[in-house]
C-alpha positions in Angstrom: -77.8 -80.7 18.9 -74.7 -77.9 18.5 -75.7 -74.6 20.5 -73.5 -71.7 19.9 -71.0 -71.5 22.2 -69.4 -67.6 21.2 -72.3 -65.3 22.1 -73.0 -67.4 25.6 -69.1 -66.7 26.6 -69.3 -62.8 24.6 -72.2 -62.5 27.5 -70.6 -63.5 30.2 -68.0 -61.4 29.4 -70.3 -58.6 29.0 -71.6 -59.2 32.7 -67.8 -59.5 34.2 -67.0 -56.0 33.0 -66.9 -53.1 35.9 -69.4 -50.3 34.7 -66.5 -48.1 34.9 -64.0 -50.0 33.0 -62.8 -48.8 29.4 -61.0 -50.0 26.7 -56.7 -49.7 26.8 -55.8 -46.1 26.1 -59.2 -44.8 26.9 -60.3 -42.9 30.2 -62.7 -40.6 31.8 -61.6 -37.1 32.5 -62.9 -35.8 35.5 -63.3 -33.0 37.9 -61.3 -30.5 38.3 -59.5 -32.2 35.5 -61.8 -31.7 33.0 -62.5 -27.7 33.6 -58.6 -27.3 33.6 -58.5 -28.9 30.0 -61.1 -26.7 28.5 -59.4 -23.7 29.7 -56.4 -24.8 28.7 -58.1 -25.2 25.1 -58.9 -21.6 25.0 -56.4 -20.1 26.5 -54.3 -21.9 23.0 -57.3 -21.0 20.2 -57.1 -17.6 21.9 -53.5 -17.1 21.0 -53.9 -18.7 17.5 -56.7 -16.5 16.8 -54.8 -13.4 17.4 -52.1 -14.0 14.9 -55.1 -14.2 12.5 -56.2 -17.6 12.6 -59.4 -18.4 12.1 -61.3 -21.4 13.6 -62.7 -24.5 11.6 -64.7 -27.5 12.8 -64.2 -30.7 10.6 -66.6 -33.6 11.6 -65.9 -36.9 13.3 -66.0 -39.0 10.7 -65.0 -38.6 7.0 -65.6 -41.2 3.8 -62.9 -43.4 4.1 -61.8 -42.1 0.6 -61.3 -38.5 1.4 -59.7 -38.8 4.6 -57.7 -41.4 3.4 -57.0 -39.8 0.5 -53.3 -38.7 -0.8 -50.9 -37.6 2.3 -53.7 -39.3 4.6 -52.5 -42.7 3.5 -50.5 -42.5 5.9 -52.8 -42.2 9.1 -54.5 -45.5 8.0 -52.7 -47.8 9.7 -54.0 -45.9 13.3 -57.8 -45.0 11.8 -60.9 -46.9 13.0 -63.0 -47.8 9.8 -66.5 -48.7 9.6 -69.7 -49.1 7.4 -72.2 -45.9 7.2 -75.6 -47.6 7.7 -76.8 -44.6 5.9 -74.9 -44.5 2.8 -72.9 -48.2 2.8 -70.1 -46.8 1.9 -66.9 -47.0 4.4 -66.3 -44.3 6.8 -63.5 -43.5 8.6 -62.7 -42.0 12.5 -60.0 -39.1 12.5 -57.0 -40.4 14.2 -55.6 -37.0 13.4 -57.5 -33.3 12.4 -54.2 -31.8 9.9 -55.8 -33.7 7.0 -59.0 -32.6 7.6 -58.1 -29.0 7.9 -56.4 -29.7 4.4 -59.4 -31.2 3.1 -61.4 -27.8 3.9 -59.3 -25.4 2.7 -59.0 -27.5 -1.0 -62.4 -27.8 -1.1 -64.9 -25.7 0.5 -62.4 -22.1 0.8 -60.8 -22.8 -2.2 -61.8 -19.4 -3.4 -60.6 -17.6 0.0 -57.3 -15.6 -0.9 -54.1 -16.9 0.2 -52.0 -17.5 2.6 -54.9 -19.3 4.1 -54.5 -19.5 7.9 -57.0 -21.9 9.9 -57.3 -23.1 13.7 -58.8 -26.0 15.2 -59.5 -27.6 18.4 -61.0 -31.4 19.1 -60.5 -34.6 20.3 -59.2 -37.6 17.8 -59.4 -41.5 18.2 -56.7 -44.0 17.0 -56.6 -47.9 16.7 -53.4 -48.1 19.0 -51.1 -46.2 21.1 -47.3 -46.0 21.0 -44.7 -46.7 24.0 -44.5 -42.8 24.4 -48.4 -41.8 23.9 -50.5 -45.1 25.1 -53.4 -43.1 24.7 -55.9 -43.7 21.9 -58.1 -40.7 22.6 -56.3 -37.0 23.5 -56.9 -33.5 22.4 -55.6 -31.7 20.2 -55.0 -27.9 19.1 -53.4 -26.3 15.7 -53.1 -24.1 13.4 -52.5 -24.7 9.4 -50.9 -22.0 6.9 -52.3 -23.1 3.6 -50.8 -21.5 0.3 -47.3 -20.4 1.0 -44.0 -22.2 0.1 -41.6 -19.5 1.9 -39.4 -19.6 4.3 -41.5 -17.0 6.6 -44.0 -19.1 6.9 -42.2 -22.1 8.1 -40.8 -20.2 10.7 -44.6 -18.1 11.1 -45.6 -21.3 12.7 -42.8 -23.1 14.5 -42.6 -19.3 16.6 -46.6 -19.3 16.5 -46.6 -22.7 18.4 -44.3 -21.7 21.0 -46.2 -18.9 21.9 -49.3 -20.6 22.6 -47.1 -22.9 24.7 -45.8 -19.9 26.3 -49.4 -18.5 26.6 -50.9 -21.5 28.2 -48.3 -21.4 30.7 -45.3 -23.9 29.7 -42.1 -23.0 30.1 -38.2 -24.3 28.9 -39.6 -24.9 25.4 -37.5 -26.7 22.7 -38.2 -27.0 19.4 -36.2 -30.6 17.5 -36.1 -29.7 13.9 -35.4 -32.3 11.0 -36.0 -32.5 6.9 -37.8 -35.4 6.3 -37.0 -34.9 2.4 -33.3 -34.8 3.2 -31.8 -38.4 3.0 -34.3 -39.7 0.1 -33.2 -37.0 -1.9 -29.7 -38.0 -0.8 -30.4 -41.6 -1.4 -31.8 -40.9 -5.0 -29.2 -38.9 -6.0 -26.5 -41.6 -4.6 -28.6 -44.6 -7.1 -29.3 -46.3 -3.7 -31.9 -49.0 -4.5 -35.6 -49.3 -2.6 -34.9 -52.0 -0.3 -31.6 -50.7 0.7 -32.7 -48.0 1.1 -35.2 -48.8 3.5 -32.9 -50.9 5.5 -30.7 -47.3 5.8 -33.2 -45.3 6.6 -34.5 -47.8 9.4 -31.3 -47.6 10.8 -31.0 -43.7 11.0 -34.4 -43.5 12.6 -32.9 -46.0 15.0 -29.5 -44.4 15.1 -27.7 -47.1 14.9 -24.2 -46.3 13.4 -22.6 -50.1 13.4 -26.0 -51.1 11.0 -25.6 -47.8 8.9 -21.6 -48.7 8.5 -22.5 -52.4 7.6 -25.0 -51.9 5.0 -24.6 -48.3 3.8 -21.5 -49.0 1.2 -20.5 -46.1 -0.5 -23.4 -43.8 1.0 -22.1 -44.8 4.6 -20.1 -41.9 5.5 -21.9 -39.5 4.2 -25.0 -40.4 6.0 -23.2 -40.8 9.1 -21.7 -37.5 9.0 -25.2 -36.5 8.5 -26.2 -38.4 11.8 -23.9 -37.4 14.2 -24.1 -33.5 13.1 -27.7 -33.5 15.2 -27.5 -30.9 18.2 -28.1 -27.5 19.1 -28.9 -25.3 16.0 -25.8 -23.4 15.6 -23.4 -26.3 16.3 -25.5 -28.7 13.6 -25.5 -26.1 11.2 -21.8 -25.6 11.5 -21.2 -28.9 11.2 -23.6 -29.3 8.2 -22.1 -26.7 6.3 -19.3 -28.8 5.6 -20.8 -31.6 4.3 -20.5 -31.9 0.9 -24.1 -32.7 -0.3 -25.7 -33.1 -4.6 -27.5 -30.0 -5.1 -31.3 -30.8 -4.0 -30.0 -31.6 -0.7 -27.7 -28.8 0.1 -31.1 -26.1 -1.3 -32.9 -28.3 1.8 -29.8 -27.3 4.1 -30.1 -23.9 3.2 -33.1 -23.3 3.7 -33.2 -25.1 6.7 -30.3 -22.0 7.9 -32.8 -19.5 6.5 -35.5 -20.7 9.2 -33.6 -20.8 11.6 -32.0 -17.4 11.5 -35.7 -15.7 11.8 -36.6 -18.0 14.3 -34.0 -16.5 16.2 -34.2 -13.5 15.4 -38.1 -13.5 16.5 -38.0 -15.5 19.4 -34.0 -15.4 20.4 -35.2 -17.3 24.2 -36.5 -20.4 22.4 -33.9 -23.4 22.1 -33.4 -24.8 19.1 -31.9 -28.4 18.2 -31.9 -30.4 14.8 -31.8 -33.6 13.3 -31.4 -34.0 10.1 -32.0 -37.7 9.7 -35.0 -38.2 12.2 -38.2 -39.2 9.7 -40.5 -41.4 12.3 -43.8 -39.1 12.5 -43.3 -37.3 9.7 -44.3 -40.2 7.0 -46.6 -37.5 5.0 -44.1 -34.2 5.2 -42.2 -32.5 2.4 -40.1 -30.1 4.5 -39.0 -28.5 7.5 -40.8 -30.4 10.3 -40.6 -30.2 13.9 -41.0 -31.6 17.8 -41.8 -30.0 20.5 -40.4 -30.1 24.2 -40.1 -28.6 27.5 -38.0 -29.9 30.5 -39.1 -32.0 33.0 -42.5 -33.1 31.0 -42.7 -36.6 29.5 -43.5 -37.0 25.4 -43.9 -34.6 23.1 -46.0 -31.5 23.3 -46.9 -31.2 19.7 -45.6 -31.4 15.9 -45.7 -29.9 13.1 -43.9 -29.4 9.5 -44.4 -29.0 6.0 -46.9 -31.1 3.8 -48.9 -31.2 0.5 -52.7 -29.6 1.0 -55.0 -31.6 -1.2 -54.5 -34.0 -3.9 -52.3 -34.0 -7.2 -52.2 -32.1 -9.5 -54.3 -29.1 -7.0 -51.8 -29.3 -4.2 -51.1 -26.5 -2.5 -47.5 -25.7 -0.8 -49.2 -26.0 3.4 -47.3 -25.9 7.2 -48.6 -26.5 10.3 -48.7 -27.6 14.1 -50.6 -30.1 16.0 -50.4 -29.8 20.3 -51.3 -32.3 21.8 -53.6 -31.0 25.1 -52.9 -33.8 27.5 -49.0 -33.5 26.9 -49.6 -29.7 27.4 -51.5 -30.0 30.8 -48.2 -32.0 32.6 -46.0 -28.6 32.3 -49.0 -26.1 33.4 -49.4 -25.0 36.7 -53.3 -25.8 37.8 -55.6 -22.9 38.0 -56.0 -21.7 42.0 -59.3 -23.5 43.4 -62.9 -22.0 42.7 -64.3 -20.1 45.3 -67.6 -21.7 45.7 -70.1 -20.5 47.9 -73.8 -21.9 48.8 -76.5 -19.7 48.6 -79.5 -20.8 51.4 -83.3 -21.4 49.8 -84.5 -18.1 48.8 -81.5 -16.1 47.7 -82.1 -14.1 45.2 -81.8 -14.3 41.4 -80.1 -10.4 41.3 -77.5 -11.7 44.2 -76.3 -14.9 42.6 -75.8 -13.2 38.7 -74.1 -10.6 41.1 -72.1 -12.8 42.8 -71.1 -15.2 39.1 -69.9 -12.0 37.7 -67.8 -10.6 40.5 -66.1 -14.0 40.1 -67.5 -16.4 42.4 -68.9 -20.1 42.0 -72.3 -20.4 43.5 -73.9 -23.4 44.7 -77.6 -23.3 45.3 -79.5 -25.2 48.1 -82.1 -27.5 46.8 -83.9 -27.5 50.1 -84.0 -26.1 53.3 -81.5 -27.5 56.5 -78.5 -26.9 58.1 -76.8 -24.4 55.6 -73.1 -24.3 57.2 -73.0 -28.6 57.3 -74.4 -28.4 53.5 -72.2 -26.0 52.5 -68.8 -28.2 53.9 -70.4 -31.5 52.9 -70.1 -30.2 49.0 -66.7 -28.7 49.3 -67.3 -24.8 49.4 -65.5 -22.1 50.7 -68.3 -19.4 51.8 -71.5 -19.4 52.7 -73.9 -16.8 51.3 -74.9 -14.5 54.8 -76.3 -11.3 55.0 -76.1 -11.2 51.3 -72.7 -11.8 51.4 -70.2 -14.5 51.2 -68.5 -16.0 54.6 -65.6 -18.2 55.1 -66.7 -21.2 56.2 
């Protein structure tokens, strides 16, 4: 007789695990950790709110169709997909909330007048990590400008994202711009096949000038003045300005200049760099897009750029920004300690809502003992005496 052999070794498996082990890229976030998150979380919605952002709440889980659905193609490579017992139809996890956002402001505030500006806040799940984010579960933060096409409102949000950066506390911001659009438009108008083209464009996003020189014929030394004009904003744009581009690309170029001059002009401290080749990341983009940095934190703080809201033929001209809260929290300085004190059996209520809203952090005896030992053996910094707190 054949016994199955998989679900006897899936069970011993199952016993091996540690309780407190998690899948790669997964992890618990834990005190003071997680407090210092959520505050961080607000501290950013509060700043979007106040340029007139208001706050949506899309759902964990979509129909595979809608979040999958035009410019979302591209996130399916990274979403967890599963059956609906409820409905049998395929359901996907966000692996990213801009799409969703989208999906709202097409659908159920299509009649809200425009520009349409929207925040939102939650945590997203992918099926892998990269070399730079191994994590498959972060936060993150944004803000979407639904229903414009001008240049304001590019540089609305690139300036709206540093200031919630600023706000939360990060400092030496720098903001990478790039045109995703830029070389296929160049490409097209050069009659640069598909596959060629692909092998160019993988070696731009890889900057590698020997393989751009080797396969990119004619197109080569155009795209590699394109390449090596990336760098701070006024020296690429100088160097940009005499490139000789066809007409679609040079409007992109231009328009690109326009940005930048009121970013500047609105926020003259922030440093600006572009590149006007980079594409990786931006897959479902249409415009200007954007990376954000400070010194001395690893990986990218956020991004953000141009895109199509909805589906053809009811698309609607959209920008936006995505923070990323764990990135965030490396370049913050932690909030100074709680002061916690323990309040002996018996105090009462009126003291401890007195004490909560002059600030402190009360923790209340469950029984009665030695109060002082308690009080030390749980980590606080006063104990409640005379109806008032003492350093311990």
């Amino acid at each position: 007789m054949l016994f199955p052999v998989k679900p006897a070794i899936s069970r011993v498996m199952d016993e091996d695990l540690h309780p407190a082990l998690l899948p790669a890229g997964l992890r618990d976030i834990l005190p003071p950790d997680a407090d210092i998150e959520a505050q961080l979380v607000e501290r950013l919605m509060s700043t979007l709110s106040a340029a007139g952002y208001q706050r949506v709440k899309p759902p964990m889980v979509e129909y595979e169709a809608s979040l999958l659905g035009g410019p979302g193609a591209a996130m399916a490579q990274d979403t967890f997909r599963l059956m609906d017992p409820v409905s049998h139809r395929m359901i996907g996890m966000r692996a990213d909330m801009t799409l969703q956002v989208a999906r709202i402001a097409t659908t159920r505030l299509t009649r809200q007048p425009r520009p349409l500006r929207l925040s939102y806040a939650g945590q997203v799940l992918r099926v892998r990590g990269t070399q730079l984010r191994p994590e498959r579960q972060f936060g993150q933060v944004g803000a979407e400008l639904i229903g414009s096409d001008l240049v304001t409102a590019d540089a609305e949000i690139v300036v709206l994202a540093a200031d919630a950066l600023l706000a939360a506390g990060v400092t030496d911001i720098s903001v990478d711009l790039t045109l995703p659009p830029l070389v296929p438009v160049l490409l097209n108008a050069l009659g640069v096949g598909e596959h060629e083209a692909q092998r160019l464009r993988q070696a731009l996003d890889h900057k590698d000038a020997a393989a751009l020189a080797e396969i990119g014929g004619m197109a080569a030394p155009l795209l590699g003045a394109l390449m090596s004009a990336a760098g701070p904003a006024a020296r690429a744009l100088e160097r940009l300005k005499s490139i000789i581009l066809p007409a679609e690309a040079a409007a992109e170029l231009s328009r690109l200049t326009g940005i930048v001059a009121l970013i500047e002009s609105s926020l003259p401290t922030l440093v600006l760099t572009i590149d006007p080749v980079e594409n990786r990341g931006f897959e479902y983009h249409t415009g200007l897009s954007f990376t954000l940095f400070a010194r001395g934190i690893r990986g990218e703080l956020g991004r953000g750029g141009r895109y199509p809201a909805g589906t053809a033929p009811a698309e609607e001209p959209s920008t936006g920004f995505t923070l990323y809260t764990d990135t965030v929290l490396r370049g913050i300085k932690s909030p100074p300690p709680h002061r916690l004190v323990y309040l002996p059996v018996g105090t009462m209520r009126a003291t401890t809502l007195r004490l909560r809203e002059a600030g402190w952090v009360t923790v209340a005896a469950l029984a009665e003992g030695d109060d002082r030992a308690e009080a030390q053996r749980l980590g606080c910094t006063h104990l409640l005496v005379a109806e008032e707190p003492t350093a311990l």
